[in-house]
Each structure stands twice: as structure tokens, then as C-alpha cells.
RODO-2510 file (C-alpha; in nm, 4 decimals, decimal comma):
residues 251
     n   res          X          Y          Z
     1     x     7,9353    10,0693    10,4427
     2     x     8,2637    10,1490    10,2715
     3     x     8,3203     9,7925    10,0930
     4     x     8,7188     9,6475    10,2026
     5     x     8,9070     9,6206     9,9342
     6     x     9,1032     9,2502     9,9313
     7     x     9,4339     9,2352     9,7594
     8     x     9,6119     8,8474     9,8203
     9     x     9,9367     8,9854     9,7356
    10     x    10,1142     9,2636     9,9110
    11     x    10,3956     9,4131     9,6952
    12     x    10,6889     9,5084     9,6842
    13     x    10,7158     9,9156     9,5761
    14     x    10,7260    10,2337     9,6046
    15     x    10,4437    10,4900     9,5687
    16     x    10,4553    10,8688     9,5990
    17     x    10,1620    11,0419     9,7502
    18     x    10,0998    11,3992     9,8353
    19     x    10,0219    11,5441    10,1981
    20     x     9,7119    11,4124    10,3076
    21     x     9,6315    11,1708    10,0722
    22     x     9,5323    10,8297    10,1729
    23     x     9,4848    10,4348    10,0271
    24     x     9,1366    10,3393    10,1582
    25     x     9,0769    10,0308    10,4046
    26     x     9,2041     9,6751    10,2668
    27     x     9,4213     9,3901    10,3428
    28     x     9,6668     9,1468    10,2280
    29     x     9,6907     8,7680    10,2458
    30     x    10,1014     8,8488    10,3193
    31     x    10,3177     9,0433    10,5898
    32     x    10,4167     9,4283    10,4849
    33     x    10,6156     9,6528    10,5919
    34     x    10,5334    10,0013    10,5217
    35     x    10,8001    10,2936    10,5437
    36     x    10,8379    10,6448    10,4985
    37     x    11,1046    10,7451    10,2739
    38     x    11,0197    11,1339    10,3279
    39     x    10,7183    11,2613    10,5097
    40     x    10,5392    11,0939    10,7829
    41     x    10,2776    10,7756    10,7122
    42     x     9,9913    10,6410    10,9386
    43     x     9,7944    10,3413    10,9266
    44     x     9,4545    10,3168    11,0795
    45     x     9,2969     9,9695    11,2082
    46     x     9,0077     9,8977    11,4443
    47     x     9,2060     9,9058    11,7072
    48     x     9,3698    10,2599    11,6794
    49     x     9,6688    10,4334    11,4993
    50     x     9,9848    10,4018    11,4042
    51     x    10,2375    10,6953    11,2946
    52     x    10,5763    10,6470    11,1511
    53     x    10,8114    10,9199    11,0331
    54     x    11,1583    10,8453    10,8453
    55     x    11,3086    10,7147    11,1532
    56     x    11,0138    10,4180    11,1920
    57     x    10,8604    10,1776    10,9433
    58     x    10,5187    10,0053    11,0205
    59     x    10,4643     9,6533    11,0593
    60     x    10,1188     9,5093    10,9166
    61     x    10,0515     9,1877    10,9743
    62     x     9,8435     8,9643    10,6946
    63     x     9,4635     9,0079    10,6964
    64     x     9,4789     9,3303    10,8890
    65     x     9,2283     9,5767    10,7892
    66     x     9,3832     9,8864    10,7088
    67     x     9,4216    10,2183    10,5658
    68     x     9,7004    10,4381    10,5410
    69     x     9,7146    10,8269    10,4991
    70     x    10,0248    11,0857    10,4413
    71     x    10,1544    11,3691    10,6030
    72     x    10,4143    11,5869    10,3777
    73     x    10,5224    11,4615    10,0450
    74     x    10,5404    11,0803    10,1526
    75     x    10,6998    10,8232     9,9276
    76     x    10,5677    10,5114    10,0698
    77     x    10,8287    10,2088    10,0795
    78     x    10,6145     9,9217    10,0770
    79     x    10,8150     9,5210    10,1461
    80     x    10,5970     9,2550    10,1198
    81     x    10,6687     8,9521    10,2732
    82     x    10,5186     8,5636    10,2223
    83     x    10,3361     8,4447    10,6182
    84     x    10,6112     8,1708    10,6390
    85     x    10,8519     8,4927    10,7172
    86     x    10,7482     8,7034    11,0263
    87     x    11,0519     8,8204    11,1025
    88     x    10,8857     9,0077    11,4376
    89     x    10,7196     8,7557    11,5213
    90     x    10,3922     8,9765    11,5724
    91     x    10,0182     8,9497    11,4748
    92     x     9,9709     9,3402    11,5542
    93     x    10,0520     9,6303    11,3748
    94     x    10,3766     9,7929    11,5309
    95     x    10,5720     9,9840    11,4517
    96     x    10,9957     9,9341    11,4377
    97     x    11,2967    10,1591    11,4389
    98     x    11,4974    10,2496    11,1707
    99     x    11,8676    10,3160    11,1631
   100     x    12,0668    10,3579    10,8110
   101     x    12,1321    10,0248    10,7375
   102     x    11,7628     9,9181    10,7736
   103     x    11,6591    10,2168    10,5939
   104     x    11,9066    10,1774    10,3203
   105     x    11,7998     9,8311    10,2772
   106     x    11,4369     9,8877    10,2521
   107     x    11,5213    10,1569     9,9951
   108     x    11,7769     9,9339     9,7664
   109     x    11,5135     9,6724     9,8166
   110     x    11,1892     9,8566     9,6882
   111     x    11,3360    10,0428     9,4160
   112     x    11,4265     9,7240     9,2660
   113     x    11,1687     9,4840     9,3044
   114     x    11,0861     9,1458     9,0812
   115     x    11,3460     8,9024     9,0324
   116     x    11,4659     8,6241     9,2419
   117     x    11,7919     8,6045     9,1846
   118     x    12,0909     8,5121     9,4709
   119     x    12,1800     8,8851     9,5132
   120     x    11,7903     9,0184     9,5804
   121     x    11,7740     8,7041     9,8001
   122     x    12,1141     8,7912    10,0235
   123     x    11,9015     9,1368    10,0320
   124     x    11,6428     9,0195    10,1994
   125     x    11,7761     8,8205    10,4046
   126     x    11,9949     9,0912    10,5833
   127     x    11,7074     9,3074    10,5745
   128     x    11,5282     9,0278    10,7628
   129     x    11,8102     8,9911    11,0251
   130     x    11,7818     9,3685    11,0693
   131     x    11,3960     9,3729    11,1136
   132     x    11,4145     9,1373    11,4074
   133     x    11,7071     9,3355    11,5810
   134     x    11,4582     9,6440    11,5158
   135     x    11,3724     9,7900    11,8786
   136     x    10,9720     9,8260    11,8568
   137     x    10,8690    10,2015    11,9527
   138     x    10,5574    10,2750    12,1961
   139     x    10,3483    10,4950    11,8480
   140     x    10,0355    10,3469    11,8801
   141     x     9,7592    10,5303    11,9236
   142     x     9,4947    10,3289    12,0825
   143     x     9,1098    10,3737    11,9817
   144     x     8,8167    10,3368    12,2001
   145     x     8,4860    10,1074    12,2040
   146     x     8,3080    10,1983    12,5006
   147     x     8,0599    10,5240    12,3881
   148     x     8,2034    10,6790    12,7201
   149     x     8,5668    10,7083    12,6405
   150     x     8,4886    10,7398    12,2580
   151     x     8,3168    11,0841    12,3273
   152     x     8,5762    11,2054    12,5166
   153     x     8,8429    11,1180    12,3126
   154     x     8,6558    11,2216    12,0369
   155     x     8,7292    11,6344    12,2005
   156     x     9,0810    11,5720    12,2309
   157     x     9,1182    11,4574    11,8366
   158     x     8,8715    11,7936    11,7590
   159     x     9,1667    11,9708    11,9687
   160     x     9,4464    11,8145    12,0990
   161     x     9,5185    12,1684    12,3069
   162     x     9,2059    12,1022    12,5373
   163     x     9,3672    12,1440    12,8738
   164     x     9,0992    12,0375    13,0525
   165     x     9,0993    11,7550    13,3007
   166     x     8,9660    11,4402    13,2655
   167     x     8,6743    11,5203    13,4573
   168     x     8,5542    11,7977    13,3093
   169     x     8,6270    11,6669    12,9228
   170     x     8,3721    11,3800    13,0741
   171     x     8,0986    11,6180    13,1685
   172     x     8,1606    11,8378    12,8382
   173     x     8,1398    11,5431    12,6203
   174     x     7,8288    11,4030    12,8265
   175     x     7,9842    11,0639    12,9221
   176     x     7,7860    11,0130    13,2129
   177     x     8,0505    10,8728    13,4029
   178     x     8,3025    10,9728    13,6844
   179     x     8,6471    11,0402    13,6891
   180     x     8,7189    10,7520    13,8232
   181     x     8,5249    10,5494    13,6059
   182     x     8,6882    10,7178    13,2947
   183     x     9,0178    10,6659    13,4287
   184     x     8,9561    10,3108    13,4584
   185     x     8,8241    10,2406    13,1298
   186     x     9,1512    10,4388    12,9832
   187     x     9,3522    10,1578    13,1848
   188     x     9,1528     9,8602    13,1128
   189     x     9,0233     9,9461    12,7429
   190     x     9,3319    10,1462    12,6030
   191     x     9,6224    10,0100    12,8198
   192     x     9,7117    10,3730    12,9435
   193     x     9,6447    10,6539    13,1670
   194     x     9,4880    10,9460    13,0672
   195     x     9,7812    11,1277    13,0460
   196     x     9,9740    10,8749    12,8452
   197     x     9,6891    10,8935    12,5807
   198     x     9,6381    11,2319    12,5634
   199     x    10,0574    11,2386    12,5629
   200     x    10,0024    11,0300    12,2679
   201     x     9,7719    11,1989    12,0664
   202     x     9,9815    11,4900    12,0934
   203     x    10,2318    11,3665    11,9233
   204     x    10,0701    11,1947    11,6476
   205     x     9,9333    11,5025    11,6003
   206     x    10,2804    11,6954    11,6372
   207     x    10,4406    11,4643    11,3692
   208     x    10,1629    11,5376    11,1114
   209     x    10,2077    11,9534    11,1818
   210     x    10,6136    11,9033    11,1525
   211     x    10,5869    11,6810    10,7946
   212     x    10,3720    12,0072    10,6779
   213     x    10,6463    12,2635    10,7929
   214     x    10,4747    12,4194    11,0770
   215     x    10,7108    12,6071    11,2971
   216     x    10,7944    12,4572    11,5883
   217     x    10,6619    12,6851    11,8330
   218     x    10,3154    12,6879    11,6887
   219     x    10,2833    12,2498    11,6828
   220     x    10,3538    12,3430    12,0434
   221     x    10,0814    12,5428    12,1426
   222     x     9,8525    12,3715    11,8356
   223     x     9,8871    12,0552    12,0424
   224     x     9,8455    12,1536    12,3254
   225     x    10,2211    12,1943    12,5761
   226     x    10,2781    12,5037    12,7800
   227     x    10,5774    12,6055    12,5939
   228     x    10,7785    12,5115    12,2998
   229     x    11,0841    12,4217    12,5262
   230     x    10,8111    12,1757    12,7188
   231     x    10,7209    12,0278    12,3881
   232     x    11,1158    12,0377    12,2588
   233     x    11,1601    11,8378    12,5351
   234     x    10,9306    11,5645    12,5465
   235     x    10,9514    11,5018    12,1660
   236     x    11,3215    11,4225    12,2616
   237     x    11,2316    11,1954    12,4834
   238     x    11,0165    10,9877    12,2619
   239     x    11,2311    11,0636    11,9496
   240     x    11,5816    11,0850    12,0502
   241     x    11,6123    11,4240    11,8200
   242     x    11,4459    11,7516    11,8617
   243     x    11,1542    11,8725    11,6423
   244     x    11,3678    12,1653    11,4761
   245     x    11,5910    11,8831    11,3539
   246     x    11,3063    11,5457    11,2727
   247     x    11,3904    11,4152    10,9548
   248     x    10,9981    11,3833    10,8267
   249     x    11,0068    11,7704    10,8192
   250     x    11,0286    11,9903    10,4843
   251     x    11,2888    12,2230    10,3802
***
């Protein structure tokens, strides 16, 4: 059993880490927020995944278990903040939006960190009042306990492109268990239809493919939509920018 690594103090600072790399489960005794300056960072809990490009930051509340892992060259922003401030108000990892001012803030705030003086405090405190004006954005990726859903969720990770229905991913993935059944547990256990999940997925996985420079046309068909104008358009939808234009993508 991979032993948890407990650090009391989350800090304040920034770390560079190359595509793919990853910090390995642990947790913190204070708040943190974790953001991308370039690249595209996920954490990973118990209870699923969370994926944040430049345009999101990731909120991780005190004693979560977590690890994190980076797609594209990732410099990893990392604010952390004493339990007496919780400006979100949340004891689950979310994730936030980031406009410039946020981002700026967590930047200037991170690449300067240690001291206590009135100007660093006047910093965080308008980086506070901008954290709890943050919209939260629907990126988590929910994960599975009953053995039924876990095998069948565990083909659409292997290939996010399966096109097959729910019904026949069961039978592949030897659920024992109806349609009906499976789309139950998906309601009850991961707070989403099928679709939604599988939706989901697809864009986790999309974001990853983008911070690595593939083309757009072949994240489309790697994850699975119909057409790259289908996928253009639903990653607008979630993102409010198109995928030839995400900011988490190389040059």
C-alpha cells in the first residue's frame, strides 16, 4: 500500500513540472489552491478527478488525500491558506474560474511568497474577495465504488472513443447487470447520466491531448465525437473558447 505522505503545512509556491509528471498522494493540515500557470493540472481523490487548465484553479480542501499529475509543461501555482480562511466555503475539491485579475493575483502572489508585511496582506486579501466571487465550473470527474460501474467505466478510461451503448459496454465489461440497473447506479453513485459521464471523461481526456499539442481534429476522433466541428462545439460550450484557441495548449 503506497504509504500517504502528510505535510501540516501547505505552501505557498511555484513548481515546474514536465508533461506527465505527478506529486504522489498526500495532504495538508491547510486549504490550497492549486493553479495552472501553463499546461493543464489534475488532482485525483477517492472520490474522482479534477482537471484545470489556465482558465481554472483547483480548490483542495485540508486533509484531502490527493495527488496531482501534469499535462504539457505545467508550472504549478500553489496558495496555501490557514482553515480559519475558506474563502469558498467548501469541504470538496472544486474547481473555480479564473479571469485576469484572479490569475494575475495568484501569480504576483506565488512568485513572492514569505513575508507578512501590509502590502502581501492587501494581496491576499483581494485575492480572497476574488476567490469567493469565482463561479465554480462542473470539471469533476466522478469515480465509481460499486464493481459494476467500476468495470465499465474502467473501458471508457482504456478508450474514451468506445461508442458503444451503455448496454453493451455492461455485457463487454461483464457487469452482470441491466441497462437499467447501470443507469441507475450512474444517477445515484456518480450524480450523472451516462451520457454526462462519458461527456465528461471526454473532456478530461480532450484537455490532456490539447496541453500536449495534438491537433484538434485528432483529440476529436481520439475521444471519441463524430466530427471535429461536433467536438469544436461542445468544448465551447463547457469552455467558452474553442479548442484551436484554449490557452493550456503549446505553441
Amino acid at each position: 500500500m503506497q504509504e500517504i505522505r502528510h505535510t501540516p503545512r501547505a505552501a505557498t509556491s511555484i513548481r515546474a513540472l514536465d508533461t506527465h509528471v505527478g506529486i504522489d498522494p498526500h495532504r495538508h493540515d491547510d486549504h490550497q489552491i492549486a493553479y495552472a500557470g501553463s499546461g493543464v493540472l489534475s488532482i485525483t481523490t477517492d472520490a474522482g478527478t479534477w482537471v484545470a487548465p489556465t482558465t481554472r484553479a483547483l480548490w483542495i480542501p485540508a486533509g484531502t488525500v490527493h495527488e496531482h499529475r501534469a499535462y504539457g509543461r505545467t508550472d504549478l501555482h500553489s496558495v496555501g491558506l490557514p482553515t480559519r480562511l475558506n474563502p469558498l466555503a467548501l469541504h470538496t475539491p472544486a474547481v473555480i474560474a479564473v479571469g485576469p485579475l484572479l490569475r494575475e493575483l495568484i501569480l504576483a502572489y506565488t512568485r513572492a511568497p514569505g513575508g507578512d508585511g501590509p502590502e502581501r496582506r492587501r494581496m491576499l486579501g483581494v485575492l480572497l474577495d476574488q476567490l469567493r466571487a469565482a463561479p465554480l465550473q462542473p470539471l469533476h470527474l466522478p469515480a465509481p465504488a460499486d464493481p459494476r460501474l467500476t468495470a465499465v467505466c474502467a473501458l471508457l478510461h482504456a478508450d474514451p472513443a468506445d461508442p458503444r451503448p451503455l448496454a453493451a459496454l455492461g455485457a463487454a465489461a461483464g457487469a452482470g447487470a441491466s441497462e437499467r440497473t447501470l443507469s441507475r447506479l450512474f444517477r445515484s453513485e456518480l450524480g450523472m447520466t451516462f451520457p454526462q459521464w462519458r461527456t465528461q471523461l471526454r473532456l478530461h481526456r480532450a484537455l490532456r491531448l490539447l496541453a500536449v499539442a495534438t491537433p484538434v481534429t485528432a483529440v476529436a476522433h481520439r475521444c471519441g465525437w463524430s466530427s471535429a466541428s461536433a467536438f469544436i462545439d461542445v468544448f465551447r460550450r463547457a469552455f467558452g473558447h474553442t479548442p484551436g484557441t484554449h490557452p493550456g495548449r503549446l505553441p
